[in-house]
C-alpha positions in Angstrom: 91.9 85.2 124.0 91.2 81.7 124.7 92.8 80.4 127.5 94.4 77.0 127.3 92.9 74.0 129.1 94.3 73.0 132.7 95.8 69.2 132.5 96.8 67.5 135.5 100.2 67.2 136.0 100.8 70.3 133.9 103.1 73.4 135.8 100.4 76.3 135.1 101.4 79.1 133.3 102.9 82.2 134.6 100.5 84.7 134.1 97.9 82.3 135.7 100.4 81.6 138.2 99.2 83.8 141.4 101.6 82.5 143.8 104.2 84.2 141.4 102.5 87.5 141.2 102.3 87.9 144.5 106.4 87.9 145.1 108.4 90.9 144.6 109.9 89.9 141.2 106.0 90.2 139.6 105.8 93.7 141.1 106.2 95.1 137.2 103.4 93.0 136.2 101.1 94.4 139.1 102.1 98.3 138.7 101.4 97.2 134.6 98.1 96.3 135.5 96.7 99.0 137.4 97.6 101.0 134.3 96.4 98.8 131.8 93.1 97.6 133.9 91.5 100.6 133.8 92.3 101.9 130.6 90.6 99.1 129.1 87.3 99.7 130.6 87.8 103.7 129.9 88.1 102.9 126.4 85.3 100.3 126.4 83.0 103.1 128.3 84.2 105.6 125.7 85.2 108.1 128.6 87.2 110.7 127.3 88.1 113.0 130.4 87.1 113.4 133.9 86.1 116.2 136.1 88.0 115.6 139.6 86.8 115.6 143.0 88.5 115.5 146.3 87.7 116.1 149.9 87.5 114.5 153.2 86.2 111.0 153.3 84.8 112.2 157.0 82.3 114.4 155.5 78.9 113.0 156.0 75.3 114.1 155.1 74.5 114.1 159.0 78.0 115.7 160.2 78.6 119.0 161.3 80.3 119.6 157.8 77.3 118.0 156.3 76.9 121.3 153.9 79.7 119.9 151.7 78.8 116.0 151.5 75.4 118.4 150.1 77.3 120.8 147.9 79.5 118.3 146.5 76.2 115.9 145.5 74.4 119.1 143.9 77.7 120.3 141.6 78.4 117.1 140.6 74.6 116.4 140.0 74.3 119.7 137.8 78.1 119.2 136.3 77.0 115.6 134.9 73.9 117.0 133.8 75.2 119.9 131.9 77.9 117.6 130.3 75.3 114.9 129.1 73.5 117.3 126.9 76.7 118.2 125.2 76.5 117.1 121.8 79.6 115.1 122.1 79.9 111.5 121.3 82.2 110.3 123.7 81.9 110.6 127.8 82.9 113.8 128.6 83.4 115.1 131.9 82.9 112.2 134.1 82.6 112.7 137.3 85.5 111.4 139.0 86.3 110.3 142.8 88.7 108.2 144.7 85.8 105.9 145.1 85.3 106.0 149.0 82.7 107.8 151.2 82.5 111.6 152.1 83.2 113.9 149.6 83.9 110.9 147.5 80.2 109.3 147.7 78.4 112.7 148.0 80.0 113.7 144.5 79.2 110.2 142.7 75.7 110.3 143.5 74.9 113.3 142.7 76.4 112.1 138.9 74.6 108.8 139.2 71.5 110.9 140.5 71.8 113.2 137.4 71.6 110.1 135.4 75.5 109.9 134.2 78.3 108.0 134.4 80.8 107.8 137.1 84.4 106.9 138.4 85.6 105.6 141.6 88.9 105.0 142.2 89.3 103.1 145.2 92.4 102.1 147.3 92.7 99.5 150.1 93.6 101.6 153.5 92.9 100.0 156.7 90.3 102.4 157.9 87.5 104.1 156.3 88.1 103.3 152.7 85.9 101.4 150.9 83.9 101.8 147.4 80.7 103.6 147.8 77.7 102.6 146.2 76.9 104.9 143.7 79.9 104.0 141.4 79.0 102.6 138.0 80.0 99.1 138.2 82.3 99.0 134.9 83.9 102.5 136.5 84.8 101.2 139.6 88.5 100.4 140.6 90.2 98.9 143.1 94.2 100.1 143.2 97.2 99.0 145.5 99.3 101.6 144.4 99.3 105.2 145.2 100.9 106.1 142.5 99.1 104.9 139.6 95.7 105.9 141.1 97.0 109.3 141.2 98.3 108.8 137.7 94.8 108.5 136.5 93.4 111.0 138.4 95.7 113.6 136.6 95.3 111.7 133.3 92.2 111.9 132.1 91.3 115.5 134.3 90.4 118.7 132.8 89.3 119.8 135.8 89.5 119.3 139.8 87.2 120.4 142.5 88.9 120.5 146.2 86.4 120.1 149.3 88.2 120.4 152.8 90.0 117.8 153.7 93.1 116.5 155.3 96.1 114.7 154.5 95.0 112.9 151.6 93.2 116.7 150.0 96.2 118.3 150.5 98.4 115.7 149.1 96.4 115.3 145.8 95.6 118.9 145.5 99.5 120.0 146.2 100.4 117.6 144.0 98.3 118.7 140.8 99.1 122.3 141.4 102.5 121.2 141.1 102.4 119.4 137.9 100.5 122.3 136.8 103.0 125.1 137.8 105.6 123.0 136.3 103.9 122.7 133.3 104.3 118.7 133.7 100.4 119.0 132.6 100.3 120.5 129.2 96.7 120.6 128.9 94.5 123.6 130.6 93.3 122.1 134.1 90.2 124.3 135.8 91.3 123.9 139.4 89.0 125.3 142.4 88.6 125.3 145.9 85.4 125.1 147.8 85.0 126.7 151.1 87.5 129.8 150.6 87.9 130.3 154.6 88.9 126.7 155.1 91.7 127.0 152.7 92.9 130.3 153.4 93.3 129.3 156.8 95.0 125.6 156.2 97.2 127.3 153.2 98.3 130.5 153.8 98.9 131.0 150.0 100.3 134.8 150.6 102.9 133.7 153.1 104.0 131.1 150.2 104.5 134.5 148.1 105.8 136.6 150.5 108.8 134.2 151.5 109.3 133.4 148.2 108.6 130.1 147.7 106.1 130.2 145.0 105.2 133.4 142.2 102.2 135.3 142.7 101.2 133.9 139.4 101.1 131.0 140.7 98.0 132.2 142.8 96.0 132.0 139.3 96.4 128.2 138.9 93.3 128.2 141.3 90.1 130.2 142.1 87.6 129.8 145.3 84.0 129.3 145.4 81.4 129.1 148.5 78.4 128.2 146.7 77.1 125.9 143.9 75.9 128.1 141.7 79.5 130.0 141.5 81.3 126.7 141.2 79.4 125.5 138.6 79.9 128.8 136.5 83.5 128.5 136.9 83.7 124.8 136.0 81.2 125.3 132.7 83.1 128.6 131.9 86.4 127.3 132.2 85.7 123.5 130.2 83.8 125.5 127.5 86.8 128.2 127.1 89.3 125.7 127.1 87.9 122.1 125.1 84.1 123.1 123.8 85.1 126.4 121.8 85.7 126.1 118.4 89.2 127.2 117.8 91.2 124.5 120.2 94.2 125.0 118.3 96.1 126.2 121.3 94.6 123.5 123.6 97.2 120.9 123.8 95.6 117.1 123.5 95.5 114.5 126.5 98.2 112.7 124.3 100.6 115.4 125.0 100.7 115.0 128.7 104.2 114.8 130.0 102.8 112.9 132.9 
């Protein structure tokens, strides 16, 4: 699109007008745009679906949890690897963070290590949040919304690895599992948890069955691993079940998503 000329004198025009999308009446145009932002460069990158991961953004390689910044970096370095000798034409199984450091930086690097592509998508918080450096540059996002980064975190997902964490884990991982359980997520979704004693002890997943607020089938939306070499058996076993088989008739499309 060719933009037109500025002329003195000349009101400018309301998409270039930033004073106007700034006020509360543009806020349809802003949400529009962190939809339609980085759907443009996913199609330009030909990514076709992403491999999840979450955890705490306080894990560092030095820190006393330092064995899952590690962890994290190998998977995703052996994940990315696996899924760029697919013989697949399109991206497939990018590694895929919120962008920030911990878990977040540990997991893109080992992609960008292992030679692929990968996705950060970032959001502006006023401490520790800010895009780490291993993010490809024309995969790396910047979002003011919660809302519509976790929209494409469940979009393009086929699976979703969970690191400890805190409030923001638990929030994306609850959330998932619940558009999961709900079937608002059509499609098959490999979800697992690393580090079975941390979550056993900050979700007490039996209790939840026990009172009866969820089924016990609902404990196989989910399965543990402690170690890289198990997690990576899972995710590979589960993607190739589920979207590399040759009979995917009963594996619904990422069109179908009700999300």
């Amino acid at each position: 699109m060719i933009e037109p000329p500025d002329i003195p004198g000349r009101l400018p025009l309301a998409y270039r007008n930033q004073e106007f999308l700034d006020v509360p009446d543009a806020r349809p145009l802003r949400i529009l745009s962190e939809y339609l932002h980085p759907l443009s460069h996913f199609r330009k990158e030909k990514i076709r679906d992403t491999i999840v991961f979450f955890g705490s953004a306080r894990t560092f390689e030095a820190s006393a949890s330092g064995r899952y910044y590690n962890e994290a970096r190998q998977l995703a370095h052996r994940i990315t690897e696996w899924s760029e000798n697919l013989d697949e034409r399109h991206g497939r199984f990018v590694v895929c963070t919120g962008g920030g450091p911990g878990i977040m930086e540990a997991a893109n690097r080992g992609a960008a290590e292992a030679g692929g592509k990968t996705i950060g998508l970032n959001i502006g918080l006023p401490m520790e949040q800010r895009p780490n450096p291993f993010i490809t540059p024309d995969l790396n996002f910047e979002f003011h919304y919660f809302f519509m980064r976790k929209f494409w975190f469940a979009y393009l997902a086929k699976a979703l690895v969970v690191f400890p964490g805190g409030f923001g884990t638990l929030d994306e991982l609850t959330e998932i599992l619940t558009l999961t359980q709900t079937e608002k997520l059509v499609k098959k979704m490999v979800i697992l948890l690393y580090g079975t004693a941390f979550w056993k002890e900050i979700v007490n997943f039996d209790a939840l069955v026990r009172h009866g607020m969820i089924d016990e089938r609902d404990l196989n939306l989910f399965q543990f691993a402690d170690d890289v070499d198990t997690a990576f058996q899972i995710l590979r076993d589960g993607l190739t079940k589920y979207y590399l088989e040759p009979d995917r008739e009963e594996t619904p499309s990422i069109a179908k998503s009700r999300i």
